[in-house]
KEKE-3310 file (N, C-alpha, C; in steps of 0.2 Angstrom, whole numbers, plus 5000, padded with zeros to 4 digits):
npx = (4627:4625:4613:4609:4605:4590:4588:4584:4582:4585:4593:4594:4604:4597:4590:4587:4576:4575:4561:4555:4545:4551:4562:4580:4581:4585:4598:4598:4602:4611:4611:4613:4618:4614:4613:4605:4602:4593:4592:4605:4613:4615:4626:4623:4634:4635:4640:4630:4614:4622:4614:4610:4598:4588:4588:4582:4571:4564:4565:4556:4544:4539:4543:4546:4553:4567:4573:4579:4580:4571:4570:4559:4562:4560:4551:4546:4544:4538:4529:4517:4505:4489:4485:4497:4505:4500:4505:4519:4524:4522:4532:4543:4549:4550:4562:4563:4573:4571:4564:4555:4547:4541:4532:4514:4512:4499:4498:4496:4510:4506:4493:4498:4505:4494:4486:4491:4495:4479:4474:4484:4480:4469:4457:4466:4473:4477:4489:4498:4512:4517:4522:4519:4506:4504:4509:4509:4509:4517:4525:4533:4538:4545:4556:4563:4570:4564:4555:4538:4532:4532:4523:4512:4515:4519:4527:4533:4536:4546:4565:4575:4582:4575:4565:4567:4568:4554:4549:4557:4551:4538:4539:4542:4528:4521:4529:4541:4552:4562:4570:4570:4583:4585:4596:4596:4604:4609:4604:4605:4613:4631:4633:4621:4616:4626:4617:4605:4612:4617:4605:4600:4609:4603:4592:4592:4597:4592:4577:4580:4580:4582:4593:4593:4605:4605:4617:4629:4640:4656:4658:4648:4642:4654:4655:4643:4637:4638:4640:4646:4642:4648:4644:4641:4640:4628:4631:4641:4655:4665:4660:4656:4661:4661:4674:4684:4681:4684:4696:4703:4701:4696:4692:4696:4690:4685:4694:4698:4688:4690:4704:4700:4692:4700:4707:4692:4689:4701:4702:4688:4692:4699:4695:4687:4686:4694)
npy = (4112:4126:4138:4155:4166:4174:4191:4201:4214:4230:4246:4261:4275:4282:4295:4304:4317:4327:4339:4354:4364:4380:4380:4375:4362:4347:4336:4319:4307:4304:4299:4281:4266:4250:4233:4219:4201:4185:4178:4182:4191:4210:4223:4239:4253:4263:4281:4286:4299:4299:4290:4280:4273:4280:4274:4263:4266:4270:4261:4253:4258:4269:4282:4294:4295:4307:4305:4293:4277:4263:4244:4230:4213:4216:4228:4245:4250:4262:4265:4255:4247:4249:4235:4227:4234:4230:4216:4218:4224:4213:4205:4212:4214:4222:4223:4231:4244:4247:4236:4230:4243:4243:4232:4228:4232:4230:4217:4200:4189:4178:4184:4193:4188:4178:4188:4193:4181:4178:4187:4189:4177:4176:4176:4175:4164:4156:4161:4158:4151:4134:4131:4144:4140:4131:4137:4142:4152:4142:4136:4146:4153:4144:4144:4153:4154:4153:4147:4140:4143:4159:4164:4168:4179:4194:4210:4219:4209:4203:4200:4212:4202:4194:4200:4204:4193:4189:4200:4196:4184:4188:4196:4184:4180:4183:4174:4184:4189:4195:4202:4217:4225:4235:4239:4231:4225:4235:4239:4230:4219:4213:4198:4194:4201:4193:4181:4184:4188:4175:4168:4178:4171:4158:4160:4164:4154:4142:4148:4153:4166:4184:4198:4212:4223:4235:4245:4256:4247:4240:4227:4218:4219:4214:4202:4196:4201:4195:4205:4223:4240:4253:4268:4289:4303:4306:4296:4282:4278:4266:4250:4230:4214:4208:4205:4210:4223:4225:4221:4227:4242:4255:4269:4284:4286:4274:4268:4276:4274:4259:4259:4266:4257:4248:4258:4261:4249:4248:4259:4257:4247:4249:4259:4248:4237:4228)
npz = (5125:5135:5135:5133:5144:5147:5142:5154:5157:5151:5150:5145:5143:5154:5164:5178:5183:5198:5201:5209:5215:5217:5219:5213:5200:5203:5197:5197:5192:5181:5167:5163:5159:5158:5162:5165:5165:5166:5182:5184:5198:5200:5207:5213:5218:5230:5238:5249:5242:5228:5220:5217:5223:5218:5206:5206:5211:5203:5191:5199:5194:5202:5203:5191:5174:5167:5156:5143:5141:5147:5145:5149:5148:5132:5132:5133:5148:5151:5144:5146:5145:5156:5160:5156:5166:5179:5179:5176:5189:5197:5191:5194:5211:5225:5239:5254:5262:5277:5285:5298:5295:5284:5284:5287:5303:5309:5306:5306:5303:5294:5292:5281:5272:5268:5263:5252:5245:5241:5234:5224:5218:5213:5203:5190:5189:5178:5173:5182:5189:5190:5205:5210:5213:5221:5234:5252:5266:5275:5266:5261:5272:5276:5262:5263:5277:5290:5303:5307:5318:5318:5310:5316:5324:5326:5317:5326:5336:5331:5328:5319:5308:5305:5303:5290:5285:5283:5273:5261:5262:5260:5245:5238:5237:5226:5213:5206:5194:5195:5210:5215:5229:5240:5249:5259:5270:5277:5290:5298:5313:5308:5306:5303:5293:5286:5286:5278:5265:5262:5262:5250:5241:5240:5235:5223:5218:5219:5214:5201:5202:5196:5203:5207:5216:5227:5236:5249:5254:5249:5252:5256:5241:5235:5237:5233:5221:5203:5194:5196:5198:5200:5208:5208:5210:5200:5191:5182:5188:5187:5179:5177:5178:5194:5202:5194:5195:5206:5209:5199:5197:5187:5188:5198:5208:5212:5215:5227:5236:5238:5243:5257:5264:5274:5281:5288:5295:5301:5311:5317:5323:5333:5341:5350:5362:5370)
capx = (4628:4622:4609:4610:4600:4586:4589:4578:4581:4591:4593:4603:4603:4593:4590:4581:4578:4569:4560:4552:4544:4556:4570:4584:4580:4591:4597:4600:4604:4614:4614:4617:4617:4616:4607:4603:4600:4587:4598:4612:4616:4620:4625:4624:4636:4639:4639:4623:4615:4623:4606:4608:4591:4584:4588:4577:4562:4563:4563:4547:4537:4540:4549:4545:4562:4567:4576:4583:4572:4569:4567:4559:4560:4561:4547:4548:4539:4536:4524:4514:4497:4488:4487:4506:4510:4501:4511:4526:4524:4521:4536:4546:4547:4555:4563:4565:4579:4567:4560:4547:4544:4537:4528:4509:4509:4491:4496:4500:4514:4502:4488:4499:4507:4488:4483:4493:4491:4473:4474:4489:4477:4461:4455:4474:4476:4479:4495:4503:4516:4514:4526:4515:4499:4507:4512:4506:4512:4521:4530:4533:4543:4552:4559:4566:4574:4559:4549:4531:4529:4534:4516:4508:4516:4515:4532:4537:4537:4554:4569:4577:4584:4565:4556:4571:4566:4547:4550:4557:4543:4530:4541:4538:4522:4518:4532:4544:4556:4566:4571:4577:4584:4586:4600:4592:4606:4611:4601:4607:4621:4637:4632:4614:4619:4629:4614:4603:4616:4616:4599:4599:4613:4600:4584:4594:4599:4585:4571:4583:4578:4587:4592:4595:4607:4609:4622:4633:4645:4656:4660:4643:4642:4659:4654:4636:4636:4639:4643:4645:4642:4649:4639:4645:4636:4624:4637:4644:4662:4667:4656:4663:4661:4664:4680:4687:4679:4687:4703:4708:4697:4699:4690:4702:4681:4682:4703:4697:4682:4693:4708:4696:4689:4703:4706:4688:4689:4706:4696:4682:4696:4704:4687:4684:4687:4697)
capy = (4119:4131:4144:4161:4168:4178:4197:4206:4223:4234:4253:4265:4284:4282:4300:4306:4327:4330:4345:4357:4371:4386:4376:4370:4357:4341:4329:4313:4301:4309:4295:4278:4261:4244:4227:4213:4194:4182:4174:4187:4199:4216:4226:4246:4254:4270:4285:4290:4304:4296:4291:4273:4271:4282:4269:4258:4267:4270:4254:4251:4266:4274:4288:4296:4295:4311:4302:4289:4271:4256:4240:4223:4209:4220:4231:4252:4251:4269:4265:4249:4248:4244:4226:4226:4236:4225:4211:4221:4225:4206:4201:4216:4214:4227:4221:4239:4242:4245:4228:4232:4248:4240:4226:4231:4234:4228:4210:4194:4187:4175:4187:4196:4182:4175:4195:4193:4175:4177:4194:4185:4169:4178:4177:4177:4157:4155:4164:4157:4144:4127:4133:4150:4139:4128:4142:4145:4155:4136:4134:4154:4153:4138:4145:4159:4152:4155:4142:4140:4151:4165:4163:4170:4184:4203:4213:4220:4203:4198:4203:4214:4200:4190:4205:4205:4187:4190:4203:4190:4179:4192:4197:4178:4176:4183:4174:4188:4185:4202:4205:4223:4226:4242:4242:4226:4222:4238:4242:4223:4218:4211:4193:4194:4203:4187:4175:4187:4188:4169:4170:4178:4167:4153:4162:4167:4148:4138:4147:4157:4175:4190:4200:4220:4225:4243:4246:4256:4242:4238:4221:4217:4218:4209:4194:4191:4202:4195:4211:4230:4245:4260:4275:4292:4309:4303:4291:4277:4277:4258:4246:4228:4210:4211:4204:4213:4231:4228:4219:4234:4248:4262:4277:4287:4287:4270:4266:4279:4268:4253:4263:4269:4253:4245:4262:4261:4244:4248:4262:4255:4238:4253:4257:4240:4235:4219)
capz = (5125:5137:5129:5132:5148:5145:5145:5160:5159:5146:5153:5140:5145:5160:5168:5182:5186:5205:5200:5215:5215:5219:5219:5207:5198:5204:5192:5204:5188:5173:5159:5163:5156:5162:5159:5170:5164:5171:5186:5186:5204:5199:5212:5209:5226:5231:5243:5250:5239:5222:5212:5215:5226:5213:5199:5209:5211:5193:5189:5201:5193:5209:5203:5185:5174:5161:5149:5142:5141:5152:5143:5151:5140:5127:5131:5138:5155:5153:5140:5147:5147:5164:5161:5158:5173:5184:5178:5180:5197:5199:5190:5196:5217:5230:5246:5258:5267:5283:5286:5302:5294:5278:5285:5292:5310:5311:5303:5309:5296:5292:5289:5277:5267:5266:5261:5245:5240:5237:5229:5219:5215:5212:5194:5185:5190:5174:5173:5190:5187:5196:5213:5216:5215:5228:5238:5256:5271:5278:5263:5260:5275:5272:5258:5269:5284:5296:5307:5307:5324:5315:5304:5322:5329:5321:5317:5333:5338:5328:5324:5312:5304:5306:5298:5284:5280:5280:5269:5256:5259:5254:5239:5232:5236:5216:5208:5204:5190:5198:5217:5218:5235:5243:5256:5262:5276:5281:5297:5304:5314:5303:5308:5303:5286:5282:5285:5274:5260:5259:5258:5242:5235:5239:5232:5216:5215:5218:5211:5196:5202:5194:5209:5208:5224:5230:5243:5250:5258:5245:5255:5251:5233:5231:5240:5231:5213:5196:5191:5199:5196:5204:5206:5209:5208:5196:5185:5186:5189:5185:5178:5173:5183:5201:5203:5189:5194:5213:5206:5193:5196:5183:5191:5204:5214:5215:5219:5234:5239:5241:5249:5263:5268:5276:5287:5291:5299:5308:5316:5322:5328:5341:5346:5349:5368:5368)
cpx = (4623:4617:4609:4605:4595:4589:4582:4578:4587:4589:4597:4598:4599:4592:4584:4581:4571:4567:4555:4551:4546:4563:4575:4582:4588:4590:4603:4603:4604:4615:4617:4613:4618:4611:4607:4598:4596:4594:4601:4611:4619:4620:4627:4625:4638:4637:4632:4622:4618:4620:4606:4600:4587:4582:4583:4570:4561:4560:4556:4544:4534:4540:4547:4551:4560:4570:4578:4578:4575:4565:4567:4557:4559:4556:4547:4542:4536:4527:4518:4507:4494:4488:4494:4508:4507:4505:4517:4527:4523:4529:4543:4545:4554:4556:4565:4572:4576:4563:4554:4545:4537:4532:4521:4510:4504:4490:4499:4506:4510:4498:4494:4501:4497:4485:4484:4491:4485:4475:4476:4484:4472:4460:4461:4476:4478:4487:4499:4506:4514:4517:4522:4510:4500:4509:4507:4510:4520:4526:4534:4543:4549:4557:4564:4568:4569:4554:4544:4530:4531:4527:4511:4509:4517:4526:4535:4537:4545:4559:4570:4576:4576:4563:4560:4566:4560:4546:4551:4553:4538:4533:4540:4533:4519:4524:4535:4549:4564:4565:4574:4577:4587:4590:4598:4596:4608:4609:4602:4614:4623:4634:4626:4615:4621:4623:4609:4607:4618:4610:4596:4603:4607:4594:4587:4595:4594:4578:4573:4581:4584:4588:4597:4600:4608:4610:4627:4638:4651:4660:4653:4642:4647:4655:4647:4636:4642:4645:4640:4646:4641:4648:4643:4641:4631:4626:4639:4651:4666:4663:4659:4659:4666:4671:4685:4686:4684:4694:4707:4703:4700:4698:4695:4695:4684:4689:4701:4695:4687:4698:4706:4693:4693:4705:4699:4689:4695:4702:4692:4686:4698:4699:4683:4686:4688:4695)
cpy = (4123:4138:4149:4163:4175:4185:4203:4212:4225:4241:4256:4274:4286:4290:4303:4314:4327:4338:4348:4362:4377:4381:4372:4364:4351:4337:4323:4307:4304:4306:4289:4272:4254:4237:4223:4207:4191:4177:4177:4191:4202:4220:4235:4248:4259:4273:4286:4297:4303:4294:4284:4270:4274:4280:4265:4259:4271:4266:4252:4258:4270:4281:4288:4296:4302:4311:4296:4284:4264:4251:4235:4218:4213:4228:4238:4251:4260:4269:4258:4252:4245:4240:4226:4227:4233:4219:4212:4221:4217:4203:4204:4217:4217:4224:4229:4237:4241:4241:4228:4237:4248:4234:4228:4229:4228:4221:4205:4193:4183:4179:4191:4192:4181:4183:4194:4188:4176:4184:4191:4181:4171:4181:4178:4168:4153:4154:4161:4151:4140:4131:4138:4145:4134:4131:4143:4147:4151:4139:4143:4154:4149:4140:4150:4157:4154:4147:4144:4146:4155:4166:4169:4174:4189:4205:4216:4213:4199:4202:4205:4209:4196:4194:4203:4200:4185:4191:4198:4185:4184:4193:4191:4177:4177:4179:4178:4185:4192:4203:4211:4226:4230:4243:4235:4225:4228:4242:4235:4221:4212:4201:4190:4195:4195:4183:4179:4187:4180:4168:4170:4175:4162:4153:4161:4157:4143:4139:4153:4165:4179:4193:4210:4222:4232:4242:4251:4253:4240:4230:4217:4214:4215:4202:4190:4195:4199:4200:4219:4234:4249:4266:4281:4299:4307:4299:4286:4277:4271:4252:4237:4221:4211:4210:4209:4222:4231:4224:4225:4238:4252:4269:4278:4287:4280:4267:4270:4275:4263:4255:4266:4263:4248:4251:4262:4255:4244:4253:4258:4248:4244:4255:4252:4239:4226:4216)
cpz = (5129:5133:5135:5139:5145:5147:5150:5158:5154:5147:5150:5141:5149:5163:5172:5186:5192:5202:5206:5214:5221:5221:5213:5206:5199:5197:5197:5197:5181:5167:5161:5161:5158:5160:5165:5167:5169:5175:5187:5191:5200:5204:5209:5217:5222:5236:5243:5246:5230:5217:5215:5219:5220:5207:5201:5210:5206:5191:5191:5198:5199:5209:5193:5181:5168:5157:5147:5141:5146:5150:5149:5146:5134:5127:5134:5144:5155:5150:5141:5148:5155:5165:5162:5165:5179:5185:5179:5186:5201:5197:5194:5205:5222:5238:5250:5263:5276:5283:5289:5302:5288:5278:5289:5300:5313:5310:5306:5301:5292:5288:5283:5269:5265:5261:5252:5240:5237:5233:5222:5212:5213:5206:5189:5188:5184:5168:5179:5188:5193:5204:5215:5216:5221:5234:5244:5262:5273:5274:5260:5266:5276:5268:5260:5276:5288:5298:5307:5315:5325:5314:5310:5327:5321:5323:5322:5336:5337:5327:5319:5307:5301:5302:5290:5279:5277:5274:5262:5254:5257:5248:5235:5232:5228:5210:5203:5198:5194:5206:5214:5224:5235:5249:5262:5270:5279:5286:5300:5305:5305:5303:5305:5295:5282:5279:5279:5267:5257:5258:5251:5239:5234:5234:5224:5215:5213:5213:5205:5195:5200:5201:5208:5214:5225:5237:5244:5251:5252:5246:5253:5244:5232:5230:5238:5223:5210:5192:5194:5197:5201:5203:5210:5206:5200:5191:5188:5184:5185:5183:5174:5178:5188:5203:5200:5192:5202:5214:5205:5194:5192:5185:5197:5212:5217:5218:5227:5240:5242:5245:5254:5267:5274:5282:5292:5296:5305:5312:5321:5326:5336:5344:5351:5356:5367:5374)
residu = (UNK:UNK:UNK:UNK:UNK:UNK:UNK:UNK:UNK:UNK:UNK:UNK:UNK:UNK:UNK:UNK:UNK:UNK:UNK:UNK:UNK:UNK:UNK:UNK:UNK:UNK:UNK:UNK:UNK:UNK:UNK:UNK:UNK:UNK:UNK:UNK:UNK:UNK:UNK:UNK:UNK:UNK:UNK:UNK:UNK:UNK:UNK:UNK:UNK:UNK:UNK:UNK:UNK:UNK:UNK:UNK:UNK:UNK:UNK:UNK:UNK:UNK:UNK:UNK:UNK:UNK:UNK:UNK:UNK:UNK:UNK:UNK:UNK:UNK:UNK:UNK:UNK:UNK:UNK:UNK:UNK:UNK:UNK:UNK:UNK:UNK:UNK:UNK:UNK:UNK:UNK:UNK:UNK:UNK:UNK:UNK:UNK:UNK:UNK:UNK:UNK:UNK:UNK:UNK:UNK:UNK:UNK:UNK:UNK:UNK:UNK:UNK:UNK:UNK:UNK:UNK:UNK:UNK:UNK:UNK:UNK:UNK:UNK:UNK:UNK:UNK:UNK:UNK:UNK:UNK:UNK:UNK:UNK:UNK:UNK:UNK:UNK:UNK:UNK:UNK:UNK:UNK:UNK:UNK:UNK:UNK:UNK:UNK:UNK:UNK:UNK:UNK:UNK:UNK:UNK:UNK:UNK:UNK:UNK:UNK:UNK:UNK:UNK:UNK:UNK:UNK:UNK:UNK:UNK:UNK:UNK:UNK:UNK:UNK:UNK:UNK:UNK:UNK:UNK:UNK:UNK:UNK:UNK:UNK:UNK:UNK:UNK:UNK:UNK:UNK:UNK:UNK:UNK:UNK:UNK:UNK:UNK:UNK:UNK:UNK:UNK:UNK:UNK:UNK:UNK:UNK:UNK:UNK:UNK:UNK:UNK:UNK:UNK:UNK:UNK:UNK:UNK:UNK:UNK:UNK:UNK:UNK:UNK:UNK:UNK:UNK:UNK:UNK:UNK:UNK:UNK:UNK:UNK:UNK:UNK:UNK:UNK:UNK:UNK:UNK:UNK:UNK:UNK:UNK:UNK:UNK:UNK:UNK:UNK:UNK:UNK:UNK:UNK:UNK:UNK:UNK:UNK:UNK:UNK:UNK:UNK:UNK:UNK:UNK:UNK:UNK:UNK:UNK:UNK:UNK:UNK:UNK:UNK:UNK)
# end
């Protein structure tokens, strides 16, 4: 008998109000509900402007939320103590959408990987599972498609997709139990996107990471979430396992979404010089 995955996160009436002084208060995220298992891809898509970035840097105590509550493991992150929210911010890890924007400038890949590990290792060795305590730059990148004479050159050195895969190797370096990824592939070619998106199938696989996805693409999120959720002026539209939400869609938002995507691609094919 299979037992029951652990539940990660349970989010009910989630809501978040931008507030500015002399300007109307925004509310980016109007009440919503979601969960995510240890192991499970959820993917949360939708149009730019919809809230789904902003669920994400909720989640990282990024972003302050005005309603609603945010369990991990059973417990409100709103309310953690500083110890907890260190540990959260260890188990909880953000991959950016801008990869050489996110990565120091000033570091080797080496020097950055190495920057964490110790911070990571240093006086908490008691909490690190065997795999972090074995953890070094080599095997950092291993785990992520990257060769060794990566470790020695600086981010304007590599490719998008290179920085993409750093990126993922710094995110392990603390033994996350949560990737949530922010748009992860959409500033790399089509091509490039793919190898990234196996990627995370592998990470999710091998080392049973939960994996948060936000995307606009909704080709994306078919092809690697569990389960989707379609976002939509601060709501979500369709919520449901992937096949099922982009099989039957109920909302008339997200019937459009799919309706749209096969004109987009004729488009861009007559563009296309044969």
């Amino acid at each position: 008998m299979v037992e029951p995955a652990e539940q990660l996160f349970e989010v009910r009436g989630l809501r978040v109000v931008y507030r500015r002084p002399g300007a109307k208060p925004l509310e980016a995220v109007k009440g919503v509900d979601f969960t995510l298992a240890e192991g499970e891809t959820l993917g949360i898509v939708g149009e730019s402007g919809s809230g789904k970035s902003t669920i994400a840097k909720t989640l990282l105590l990024l972003q302050p939320f005005s309603g609603g509550v945010a369990l991990f493991r059973g417990r409100n992150i709103a309310a953690f103590t500083a110890a907890e929210r260190r540990q959260y911010r260890r188990d909880v890890q953000m991959v950016f959408q801008d990869a050489v924007g996110s990565l120091n400038p000033r570091m080797t890949i080496r020097q950055a990987l190495n920057e964490i590990l110790k911070k990571s290792l240093g006086g908490v060795r008691g909490r690190q599972s065997p795999r972090s305590l074995s953890q070094t730059p080599e095997s950092l990148l291993s785990l992520v498609g990257l060769s060794k004479a990566v470790l020695d050159q600086y981010p304007r050195e590599l490719s998008g997709g290179q920085c993409q895969r750093a990126s993922f190797a710094r995110a392990l370096t603390v033994n996350p139990k949560v990737l949530v990824a922010d748009e992860p592939v959409s500033a790399l070619d089509v091509s490039v996107q793919a190898r990234i998106l196996n990627l995370m199938r592998d990470l999710r696989r091998e080392l049973g990471l939960a994996i948060l996805l936000i995307a606009h693409d909704l080709s994306v999120v078919r092809n690697v979430c569990d389960r989707v959720c379609v976002m939509h002026q601060g709501l979500f539209e369709d919520t449901g396992p992937a096949e099922e939400v982009f099989d039957h869609p109920q909302s008339d938002y997200t019937k459009n979404l799919l309706a749209a995507v096969p004109d987009v691609r004729r488009s861009l094919a007559a563009r296309t010089p044969q």
